[in-house]
N, C-alpha and C positions, 0 to 999 in steps of 0.2 A: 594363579599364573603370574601375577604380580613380583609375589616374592621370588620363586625362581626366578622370571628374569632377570631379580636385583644378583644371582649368583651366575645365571647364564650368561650377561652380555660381558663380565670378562673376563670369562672362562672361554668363550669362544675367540673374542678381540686376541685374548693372549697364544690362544693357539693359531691364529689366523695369520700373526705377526711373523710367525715364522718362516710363511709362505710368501710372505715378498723378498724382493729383492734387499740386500744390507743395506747398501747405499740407498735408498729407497726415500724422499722424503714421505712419502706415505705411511710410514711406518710410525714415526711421530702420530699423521693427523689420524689414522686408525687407534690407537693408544688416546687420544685426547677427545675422538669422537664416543670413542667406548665409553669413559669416564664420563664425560657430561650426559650421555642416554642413562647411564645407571643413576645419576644422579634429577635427572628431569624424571624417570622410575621412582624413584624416592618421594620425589613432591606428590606424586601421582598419587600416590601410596598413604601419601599424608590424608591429602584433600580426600582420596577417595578407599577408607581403610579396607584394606584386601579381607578376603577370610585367610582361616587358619591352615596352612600344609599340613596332612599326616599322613603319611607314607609307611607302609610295612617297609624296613631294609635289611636288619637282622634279628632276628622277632629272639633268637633264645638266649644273646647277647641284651636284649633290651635296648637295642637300638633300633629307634626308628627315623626318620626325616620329618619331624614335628618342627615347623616352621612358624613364627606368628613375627605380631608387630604389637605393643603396648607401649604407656608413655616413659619406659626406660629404657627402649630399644629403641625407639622412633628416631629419636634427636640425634643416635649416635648413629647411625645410620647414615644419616641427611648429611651429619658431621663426615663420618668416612667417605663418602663420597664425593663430599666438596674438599676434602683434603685432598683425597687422589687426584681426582680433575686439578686442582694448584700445584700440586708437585708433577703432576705432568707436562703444566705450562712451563713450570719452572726450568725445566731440564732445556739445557741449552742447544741451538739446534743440531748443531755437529757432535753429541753425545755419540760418544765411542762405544761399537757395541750395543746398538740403539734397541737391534730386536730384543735382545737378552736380557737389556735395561729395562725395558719398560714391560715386556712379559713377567718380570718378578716384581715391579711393581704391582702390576694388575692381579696376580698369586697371591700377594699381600693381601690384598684388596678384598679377594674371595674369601681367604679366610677370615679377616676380620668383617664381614659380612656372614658370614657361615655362623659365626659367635655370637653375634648382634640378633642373629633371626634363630638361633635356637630355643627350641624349647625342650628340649633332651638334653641331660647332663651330658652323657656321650659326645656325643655330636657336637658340644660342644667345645670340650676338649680335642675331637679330632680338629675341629678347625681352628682353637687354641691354637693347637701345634705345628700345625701348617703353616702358620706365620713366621715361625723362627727360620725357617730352612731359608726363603727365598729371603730375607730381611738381612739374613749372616749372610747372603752370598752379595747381596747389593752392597754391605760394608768392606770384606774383603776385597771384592773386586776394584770398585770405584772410590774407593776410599784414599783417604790421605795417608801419610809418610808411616804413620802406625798403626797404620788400617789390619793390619796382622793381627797384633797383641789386641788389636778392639776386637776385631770378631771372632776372637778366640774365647775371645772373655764374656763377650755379648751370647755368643753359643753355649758356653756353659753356665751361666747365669739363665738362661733360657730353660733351659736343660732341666734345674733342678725345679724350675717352678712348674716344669710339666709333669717333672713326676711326683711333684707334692698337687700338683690336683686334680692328677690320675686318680693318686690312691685317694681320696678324698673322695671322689665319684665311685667309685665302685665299691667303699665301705658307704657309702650313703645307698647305694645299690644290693648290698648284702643286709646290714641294719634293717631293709625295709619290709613288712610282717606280710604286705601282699603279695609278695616274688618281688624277681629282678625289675626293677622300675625304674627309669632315669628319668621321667620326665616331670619339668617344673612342679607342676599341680601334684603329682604324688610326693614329690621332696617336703613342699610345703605346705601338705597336709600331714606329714608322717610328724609324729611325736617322738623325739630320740628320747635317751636316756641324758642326766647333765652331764655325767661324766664322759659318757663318746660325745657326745657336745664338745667338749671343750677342746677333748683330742681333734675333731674335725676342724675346730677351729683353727687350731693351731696349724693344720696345713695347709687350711684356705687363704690364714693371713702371710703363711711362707711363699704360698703359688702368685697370689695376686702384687704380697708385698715386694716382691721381686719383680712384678711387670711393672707397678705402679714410678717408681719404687718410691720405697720410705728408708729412710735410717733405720739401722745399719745394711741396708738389704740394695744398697744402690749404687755402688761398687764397679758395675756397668758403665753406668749412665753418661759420665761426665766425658768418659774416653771415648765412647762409642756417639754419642752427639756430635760432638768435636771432631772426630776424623769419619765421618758417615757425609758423602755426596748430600748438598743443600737439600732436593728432594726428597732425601732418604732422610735427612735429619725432621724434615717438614712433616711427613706421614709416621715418623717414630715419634716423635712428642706430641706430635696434632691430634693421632686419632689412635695408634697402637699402645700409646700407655694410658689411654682410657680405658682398655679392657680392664685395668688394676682397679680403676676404679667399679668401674662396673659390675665386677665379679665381687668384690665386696658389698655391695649393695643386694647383688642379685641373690649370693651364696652366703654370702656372713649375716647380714640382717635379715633377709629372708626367709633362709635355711634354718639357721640358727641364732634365731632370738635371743634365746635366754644363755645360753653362753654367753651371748653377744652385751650382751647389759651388763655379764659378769666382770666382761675385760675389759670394757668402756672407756674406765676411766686411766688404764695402761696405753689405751690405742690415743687418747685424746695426749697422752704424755708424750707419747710419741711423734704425734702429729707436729706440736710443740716443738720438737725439738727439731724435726727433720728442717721446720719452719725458719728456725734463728740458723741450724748450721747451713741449710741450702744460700739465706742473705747472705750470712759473712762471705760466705765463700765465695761467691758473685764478688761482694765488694774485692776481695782481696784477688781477681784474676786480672792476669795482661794480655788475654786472647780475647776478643769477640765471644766466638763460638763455647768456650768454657764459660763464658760470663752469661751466657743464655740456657746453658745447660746445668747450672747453679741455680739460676732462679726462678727455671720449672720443678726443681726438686723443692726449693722453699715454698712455689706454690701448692705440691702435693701435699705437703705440710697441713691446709688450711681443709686440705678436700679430706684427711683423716681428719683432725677436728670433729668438722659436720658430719661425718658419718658416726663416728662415735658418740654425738652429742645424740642424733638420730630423734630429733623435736621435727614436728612436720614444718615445721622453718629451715631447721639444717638440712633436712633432707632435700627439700627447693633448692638451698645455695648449691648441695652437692652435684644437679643435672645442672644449675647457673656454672657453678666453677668447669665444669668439665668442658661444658661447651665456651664458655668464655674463654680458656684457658687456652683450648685447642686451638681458638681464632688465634688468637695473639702471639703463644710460641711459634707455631706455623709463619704466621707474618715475619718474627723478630728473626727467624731462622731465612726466611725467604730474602729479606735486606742483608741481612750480615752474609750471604751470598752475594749479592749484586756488589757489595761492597767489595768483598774479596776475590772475585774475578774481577774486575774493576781496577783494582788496583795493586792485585798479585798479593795483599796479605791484610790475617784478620787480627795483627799485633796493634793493638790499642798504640803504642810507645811508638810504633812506624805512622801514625797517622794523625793529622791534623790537616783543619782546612776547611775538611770537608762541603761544608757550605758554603765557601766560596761561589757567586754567583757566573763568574766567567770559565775558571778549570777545575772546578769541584764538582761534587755529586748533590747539587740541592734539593732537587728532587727526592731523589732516595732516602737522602738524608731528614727530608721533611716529612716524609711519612714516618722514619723512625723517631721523629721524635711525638707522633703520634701513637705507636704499638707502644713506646718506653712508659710516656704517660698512662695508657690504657693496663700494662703491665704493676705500673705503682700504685693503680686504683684510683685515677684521676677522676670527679665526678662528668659523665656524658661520654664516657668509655663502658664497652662492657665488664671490664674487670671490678666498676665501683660496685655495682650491682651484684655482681656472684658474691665481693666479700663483705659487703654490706647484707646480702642474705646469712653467709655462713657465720659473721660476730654475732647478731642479732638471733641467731637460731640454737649457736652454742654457747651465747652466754650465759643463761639462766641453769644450762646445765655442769659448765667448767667454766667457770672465773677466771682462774690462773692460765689457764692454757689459752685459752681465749685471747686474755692479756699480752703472753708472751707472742704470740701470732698478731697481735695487732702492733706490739714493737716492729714484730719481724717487715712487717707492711711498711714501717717508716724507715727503716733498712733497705727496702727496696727502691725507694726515691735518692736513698744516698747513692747506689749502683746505677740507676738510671741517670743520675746529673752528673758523675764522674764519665760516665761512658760518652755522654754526647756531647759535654764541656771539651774532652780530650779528642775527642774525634772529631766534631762538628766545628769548633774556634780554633784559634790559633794559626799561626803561618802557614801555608803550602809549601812544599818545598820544592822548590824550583826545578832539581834534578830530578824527581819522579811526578810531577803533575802535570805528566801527560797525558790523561785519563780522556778515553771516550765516552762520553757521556751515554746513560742508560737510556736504549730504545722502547717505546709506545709497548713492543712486545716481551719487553722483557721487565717491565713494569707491572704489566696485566695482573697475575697472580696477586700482586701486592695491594694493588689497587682492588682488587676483589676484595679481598681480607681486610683492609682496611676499614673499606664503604659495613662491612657486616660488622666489626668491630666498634665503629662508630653508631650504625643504628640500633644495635641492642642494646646499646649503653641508652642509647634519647626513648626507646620501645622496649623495656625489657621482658616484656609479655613474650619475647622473640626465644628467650632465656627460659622460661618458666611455663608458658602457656602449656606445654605439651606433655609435660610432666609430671604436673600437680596432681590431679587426679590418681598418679600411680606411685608416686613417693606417701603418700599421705596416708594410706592404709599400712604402711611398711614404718613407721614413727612406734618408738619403741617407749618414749614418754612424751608426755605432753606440757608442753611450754607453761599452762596455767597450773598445769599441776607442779611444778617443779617451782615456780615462781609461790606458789603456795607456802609447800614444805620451807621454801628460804628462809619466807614473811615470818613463819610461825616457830621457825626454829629458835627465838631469845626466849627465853623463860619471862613468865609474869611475877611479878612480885611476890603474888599469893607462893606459886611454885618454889622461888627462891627461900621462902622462910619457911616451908616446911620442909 
């Protein structure tokens, strides 16, 4: 009963919203009551683990309503939850359009809950998909000046990673020798052949690389962050581009092992690479919101690394980085909001001052420069911890790539001191610092994310604990074995003269 309700209460809240009045302040606390019961559900869930859903739904389809909870569904879960609940506070209270607003949030919300608790490839994909519909409409409609051309762009980007792991699910469904089967435990007990191996791969890493995204697959990201209403930006990098990751874990390592070992050291290049191009680009922007939405793709970067390295150490950093991750872009997206309502714009080159302690924003600004540091891996942040986990887990297995990601890390201290040097010192300017300073409740959200960003950093069991046990069976080599072959790979003398 557990888990349905974690899909019933807002599925009901968002159909219920309808039924008030527009003008309605209840509409709001409906929407924010909803979010917090699904997420107080969630702990429930933890502390007291549910059994498993399975439901007949469409038996000759191979679809059924196979529901669970394990430790790589759990955290993201707990994660989606508490992102919705944030991006809910976050919406400001005279939001236009309030019912519409926040029923596609909470649609959002189902699906990416529907994803998290599947255990049917199907089903999983249906709720995949149901993410994109209400997500493009949150952008088009509430969005900024090129809120058009983004969720044009965000829809069809969407679009093609659904039909690459459509097909992907139902050739893993035809492939399988007992009949049509989607669910986990038949996927990953089925032995493929290498060669459809590799083909499946190749769809898994287009479907996912595309939500996650990675270079060159990220094309999306930067326009649709950037012109995406603060809330909507908060739950698309918080907790919807975790699916990217998630599904590579669940479906590429999982699924497909030995494919998975084969392309390894491509995906770890890439990871690499997405890493250095997502800093510079950070460094080199003059918008807030592009400057945040840069150096979550340089952190996706770190999360293919560890997946590809896939040592039961990488694979720890990969649930650390996800959940880490999602704290912090959420927070940095949640300020660079306050900022820009605040003070009508999120251009770096319009702004200085900031921290002025009479007509500035100190507050706001003093928790950003808390998310900025926890962002560049500051140690007693969470962020030290996830990439402290992911170096340590993929370096034994990629050297170089490794390397070039931990450059990319000190790249990311250069983008964080220019952004709060430029924004936070220097002059106020007389004729626009007439700023009303940010309310207790418009704070809240930030202050949530913060207080959780700081204590997994001091407790990273917060990171790690729930996961260990089910990344660890799914490690593709092992750290001593790899550190072995390293040790033994110079020749001995003997060897050298014969």
């Amino acid at each position: 009963m557990t888990l349905l309700l974690l899909l019933l209460i807002p599925v009901l809240a968002a159909c219920g919203l309808q039924l008030l009045p527009a003008a309605s302040p209840w509409v709001r606390r409906t929407a924010l009551a909803a979010s917090l019961a699904q997420l107080v559900t969630g702990v429930l869930a933890w502390r007291l683990p549910p059994p498993d859903v399975s439901l007949s739904w469409l038996p000759k389809l191979g679809l059924r309503l196979d529901l669970g909870l394990d430790g790589l569904s759990l955290p993201l879960v707990l994660l989606a939850a508490l992102i919705t609940a944030m991006a809910v506070l976050a919406t400001p209270l005279e939001q236009q359009r309030a019912r519409l607003f926040y029923g596609l949030l909470l649609a959002t919300n189902v699906g990416l809950m529907g994803a998290f608790l599947a255990r049917n490839a199907l089903l999983f994909v249906l709720a995949y998909e149901l993410i994109l519909i209400p997500t493009t409409l949150l952008v088009a409609i509430w969005g900024g000046e090129r809120r058009a051309g983004a969720a044009i762009r965000f829809l069809v980007y969407g679009a093609v990673s659904g039909i690459a792991l459509l097909t992907a699910v139902l050739a893993f469904g035809w492939l399988n020798p007992g009949g049509l089967d989607f669910s986990f435990a038949a996927l990953a007990s089925h032995q493929i052949a290498p060669d459809q191996q590799r083909i499946l791969l190749a769809l898994v890493l287009l479907a996912f690389g595309l939500k996650l995204p990675m270079v060159p697959l990220h094309g999306w990201q930067p326009l649709t962050y950037s012109q995406a209403p603060t809330p909507v930006a908060m739950l698309l990098s918080g907790a919807v581009s975790k699916l990217g990751a998630y599904g590579l874990l669940r479906f590429g390592i999982g699924f497909l092992p030995d494919a998975w070992s084969d392309w390894s050291a491509w995906i770890a290049a890439i990871g690499a690479v997405s890493a250095i191009y997502g800093a510079l680009n950070a460094i080199a922007q003059l918008d807030m919101r592009r400057l945040v939405a840069y150096s979550s793709l340089g952190h996706m970067g770190f999360l293919l690394l560890a997946l590809a390295a896939a040592t039961p150490l990488s694979l720890q950093g990969v649930m650390a980085q996800i959940l880490a991750h999602g704290l912090i872009i959420a927070l940095l997206f949640c300020l660079v909001g306050l900022v820009e309502t605040k003070t009508g714009t999120a251009q770096i080159p319009e702004l200085s001052g900031l921290l002025n302690a009479q007509r500035g924003l100190p507050f706001t600004m003093g928790l950003m420069l808390l998310a900025l540091m926890a962002a560049a891996g500051v140690p007693g942040q969470a962020g030290f911890v996830a990439e402290l986990l992911v170096f340590e887990g993929s370096w034994v297995a990629y050297p170089i790539p490794t390397l070039v990601c931990l450059i990319s890390s000190g790249f990311t201290a250069v983008y964080a001191v220019r952004l709060f040097n430029r924004v936070g010192f220097g002059r106020l300017d007389n004729a626009k610092a007439n700023w009303v300073s940010t309310s207790w409740m418009e704070r809240a959200p930030a202050l949530v994310l913060t207080a959780l960003v700081v204590a997994a950093g001091i407790w990273p069991t917060l990171l790690t604990g729930l996961s260990e046990g089910a990344t660890a069976p799914l490690a593709l080599r092992s750290s001593e074995a790899v550190t072995v072959i390293a040790s033994a790979a110079p020749l001995s003398p003997s060897q050298l003269s014969a």
